[in-house]
C-alpha positions in Angstrom: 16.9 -37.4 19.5 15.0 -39.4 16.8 17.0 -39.7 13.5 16.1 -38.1 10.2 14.0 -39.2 7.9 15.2 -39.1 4.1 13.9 -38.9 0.6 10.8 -38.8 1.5 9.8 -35.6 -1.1 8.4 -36.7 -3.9 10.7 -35.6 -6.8 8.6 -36.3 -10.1 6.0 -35.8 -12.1 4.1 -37.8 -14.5 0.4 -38.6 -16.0 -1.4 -41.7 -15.7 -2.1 -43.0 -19.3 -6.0 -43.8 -18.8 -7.0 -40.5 -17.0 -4.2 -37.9 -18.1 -4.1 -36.9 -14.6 -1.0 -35.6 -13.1 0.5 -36.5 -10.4 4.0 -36.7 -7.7 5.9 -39.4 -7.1 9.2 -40.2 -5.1 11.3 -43.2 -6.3 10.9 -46.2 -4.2 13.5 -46.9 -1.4 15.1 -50.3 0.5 12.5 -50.8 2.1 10.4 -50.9 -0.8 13.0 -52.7 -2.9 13.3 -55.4 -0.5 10.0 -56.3 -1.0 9.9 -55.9 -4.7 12.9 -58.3 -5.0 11.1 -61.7 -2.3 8.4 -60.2 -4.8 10.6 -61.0 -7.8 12.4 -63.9 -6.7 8.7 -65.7 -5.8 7.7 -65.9 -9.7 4.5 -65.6 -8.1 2.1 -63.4 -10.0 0.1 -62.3 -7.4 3.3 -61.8 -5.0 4.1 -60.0 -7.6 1.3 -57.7 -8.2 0.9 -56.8 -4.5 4.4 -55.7 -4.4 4.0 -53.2 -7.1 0.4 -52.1 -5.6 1.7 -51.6 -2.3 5.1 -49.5 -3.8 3.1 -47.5 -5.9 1.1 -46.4 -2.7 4.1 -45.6 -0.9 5.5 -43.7 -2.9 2.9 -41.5 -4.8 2.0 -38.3 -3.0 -2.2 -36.9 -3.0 -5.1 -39.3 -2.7 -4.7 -41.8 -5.5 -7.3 -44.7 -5.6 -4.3 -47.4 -6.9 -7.5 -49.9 -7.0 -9.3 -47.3 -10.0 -6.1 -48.1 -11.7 -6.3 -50.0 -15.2 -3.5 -52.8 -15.5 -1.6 -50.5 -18.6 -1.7 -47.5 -16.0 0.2 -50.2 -13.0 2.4 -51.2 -15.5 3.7 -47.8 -16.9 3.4 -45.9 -13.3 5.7 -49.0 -12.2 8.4 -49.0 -14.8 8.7 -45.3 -14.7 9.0 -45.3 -10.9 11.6 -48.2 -11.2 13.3 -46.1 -13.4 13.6 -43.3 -11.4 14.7 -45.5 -8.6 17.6 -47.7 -9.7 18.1 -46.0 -13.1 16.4 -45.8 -16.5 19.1 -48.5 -18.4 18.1 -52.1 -17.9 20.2 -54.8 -18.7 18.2 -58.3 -20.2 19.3 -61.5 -21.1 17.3 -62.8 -24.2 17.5 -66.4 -25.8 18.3 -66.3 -29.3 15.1 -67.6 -30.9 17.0 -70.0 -33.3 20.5 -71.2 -31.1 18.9 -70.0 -27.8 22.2 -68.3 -26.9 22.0 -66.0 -23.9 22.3 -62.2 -25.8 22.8 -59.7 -23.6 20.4 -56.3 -24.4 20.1 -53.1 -23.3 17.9 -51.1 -22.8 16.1 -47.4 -21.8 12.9 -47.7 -19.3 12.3 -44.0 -20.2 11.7 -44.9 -23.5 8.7 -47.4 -22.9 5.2 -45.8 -23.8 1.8 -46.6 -23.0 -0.1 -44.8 -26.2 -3.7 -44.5 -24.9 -6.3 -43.8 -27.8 -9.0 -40.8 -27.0 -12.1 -42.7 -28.5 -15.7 -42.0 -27.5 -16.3 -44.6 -24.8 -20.8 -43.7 -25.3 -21.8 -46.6 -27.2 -25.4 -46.2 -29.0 -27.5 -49.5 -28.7 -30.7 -48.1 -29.8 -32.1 -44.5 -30.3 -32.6 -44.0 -26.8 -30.2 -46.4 -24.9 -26.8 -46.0 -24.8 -23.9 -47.5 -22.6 -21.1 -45.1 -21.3 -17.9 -47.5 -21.3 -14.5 -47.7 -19.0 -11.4 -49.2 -18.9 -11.2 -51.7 -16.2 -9.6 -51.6 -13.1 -6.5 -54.2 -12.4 -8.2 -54.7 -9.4 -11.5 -56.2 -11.2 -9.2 -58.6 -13.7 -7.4 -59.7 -11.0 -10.4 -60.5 -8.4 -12.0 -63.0 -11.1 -11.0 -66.5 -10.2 -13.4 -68.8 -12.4 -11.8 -69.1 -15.9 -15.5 -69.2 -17.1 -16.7 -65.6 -15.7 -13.8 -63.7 -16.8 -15.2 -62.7 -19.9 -18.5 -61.3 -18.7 -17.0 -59.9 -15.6 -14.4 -58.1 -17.5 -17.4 -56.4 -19.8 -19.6 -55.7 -17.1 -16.4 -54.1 -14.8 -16.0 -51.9 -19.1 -19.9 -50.3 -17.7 -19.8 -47.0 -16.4 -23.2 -46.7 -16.8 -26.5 -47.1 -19.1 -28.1 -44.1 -20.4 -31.7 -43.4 -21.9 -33.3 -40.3 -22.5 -34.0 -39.8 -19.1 -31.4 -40.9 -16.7 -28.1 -42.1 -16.2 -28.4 -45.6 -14.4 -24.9 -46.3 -12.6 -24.0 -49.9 -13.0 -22.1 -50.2 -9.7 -25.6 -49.1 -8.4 -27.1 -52.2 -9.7 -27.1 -56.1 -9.0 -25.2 -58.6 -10.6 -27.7 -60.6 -11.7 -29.5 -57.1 -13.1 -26.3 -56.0 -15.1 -26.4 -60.0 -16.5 -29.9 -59.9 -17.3 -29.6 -56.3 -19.5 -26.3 -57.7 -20.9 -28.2 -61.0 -22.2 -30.9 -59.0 -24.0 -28.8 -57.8 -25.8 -28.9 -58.7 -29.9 -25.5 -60.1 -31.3 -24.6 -56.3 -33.0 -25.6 -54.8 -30.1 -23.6 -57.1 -27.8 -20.2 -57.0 -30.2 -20.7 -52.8 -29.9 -20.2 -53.0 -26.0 -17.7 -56.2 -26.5 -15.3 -54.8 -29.5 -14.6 -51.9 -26.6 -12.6 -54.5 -25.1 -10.6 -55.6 -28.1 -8.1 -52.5 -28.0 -7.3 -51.6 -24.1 -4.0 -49.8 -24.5 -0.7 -52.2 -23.5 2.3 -51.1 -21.8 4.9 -52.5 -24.6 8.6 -52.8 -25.9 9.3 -54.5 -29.3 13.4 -55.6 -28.7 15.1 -56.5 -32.0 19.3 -57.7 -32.0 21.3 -60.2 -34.1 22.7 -63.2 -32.0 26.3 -62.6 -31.1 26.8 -66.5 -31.8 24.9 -67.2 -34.6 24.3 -64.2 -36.1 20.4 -64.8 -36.1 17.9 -62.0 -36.3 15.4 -62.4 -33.4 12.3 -60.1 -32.4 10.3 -60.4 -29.3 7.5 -57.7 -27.8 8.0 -57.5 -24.0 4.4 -57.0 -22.8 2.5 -57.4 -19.3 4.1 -56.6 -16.3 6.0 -59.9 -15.8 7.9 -58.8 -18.8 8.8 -55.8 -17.2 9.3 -56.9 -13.3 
C-alpha cells in the first residue's frame, strides 16, 4: 500500500504585481527547502535564482508561465510563499553602519509590498507610430551575458509591439537585427520616450531603520533585489 501524499492542496491566494492576476499557491515543503538552503548556502546568484524558479513551479497550482514573470513579480511571489512556509517573522542580523556591531532585527515578510504603478505602457513616436511597452521578463535580464548588450536587450525585451495606423507588428515576430535597425532610427526624444519606460520598473522593497544596541547609532538600509530577501 503506497503511502499518503501530504500538503499537496494549495492553501493560498495572491495576485502577481505586474498582471493583477490571481492565483493558488501551497507553501513549499522539505523537499523544496532543501534545495532552497544548497541554493542559499552557494551565494551563487544563479543557484540562487533557479532555486526560487523551480519552487515557485512546484508549488503554484494552474498553468503559470514562471518565464513571463518580471524579476519584482519572482521576488514578491517568493517572499510571500516563504512566508507562508516557515512563517511571516524573519530574524536579520544588520551591521551597524558606524561601529558595525551585529543588531539583531525583526521583521514581518507579510508586510513587504511590491507597489506596481498603472501607467499607459502605448508610447506615441509620431502621429501614426506608436510602441506598446512591457515589463520584462526575469528570464530575458537574466539570459544577457555581454555587459555591453544589456542595455539594448533589456529595451527591446520592454516591446510588446509597434503600432501604426494599420497594424500591430509583434516584435517577438521580428528579427534581431530588425528590432535594432527601427530602434536606431530612432531621434534622441523619441528614443528617451521608449527608454524613460525603463527608469521606474516597480521593486520589491523594505526600508529597515533601528538604533545600534552598542553605540546607540541610527542606521537606515533599503533591502532590495532578491539576494536581499533570500
Amino acid at each position: 500500500m503506497a503511502l499518503p501524499s501530504l500538503n499537496d492542496t494549495p492553501k493560498y491566494e495572491l495576485k502577481i504585481p505586474s498582471t493583477g492576476k490571481k492565483i493558488k499557491f501551497r507553501p513549499y515543503l522539505v523537499k523544496e527547502e532543501k534545495i532552497l538552503l544548497i541554493a542559499a548556502e552557494s551565494k551563487d546568484k544563479d543557484q540562487m535564482l533557479g532555486a526560487i524558479v523551480d519552487t515557485i513551479k512546484s508549488c503554484v497550482q494552474g498553468n503559470l508561465n514562471v518565464n513571463d514573470l518580471t524579476t519584482f513579480d519572482l521576488e514578491y511571489l517568493f517572499i510571500q510563499m516563504r512566508a507562508k512556509s516557515v512563517g511571516e517573522n524573519a530574524s536579520l542580523n544588520i551591521k551597524c553602519q558606524s561601529c558595525e556591531e551585529d543588531n539583531e532585527y525583526h521583521m514581518n515578510l507579510e508586510d513587504i509590498r511590491c507597489n506596481v504603478k498603472r501607467k499607459d505602457n502605448v508610447i506615441k513616436l509620431t502621429d501614426d507610430i506608436s510602441v506598446e511597452m512591457r515589463y520584462p521578463s526575469y528570464s530575458k535580464l537574466n539570459n544577457v551575458d555581454d555587459e555591453k548588450e544589456v542595455g539594448l536587450s533589456v529595451l527591446m525585451s520592454c516591446m510588446e509591439a509597434v503600432l501604426t495606423e494599420d497594424e500591430r507588428i509583434v516584435i517577438a515576430d521580428e528579427s534581431k537585427e530588425s528590432v535594432e535597425k527601427f530602434i536606431e532610427s530612432m531621434t534622441r526624444d523619441q528614443f528617451k520616450k521608449v527608454s524613460d519606460f525603463l527608469s521606474d520598473i516597480p521593486k520589491v522593497e523594505y526600508d529597515i531603520d533601528f538604533d545600534c544596541t552598542k553605540c546607540g547609532e541610527h542606521s537606515h538600509y533599503e533591502l532590495r533585489g532578491i539576494q536581499d530577501f533570500f
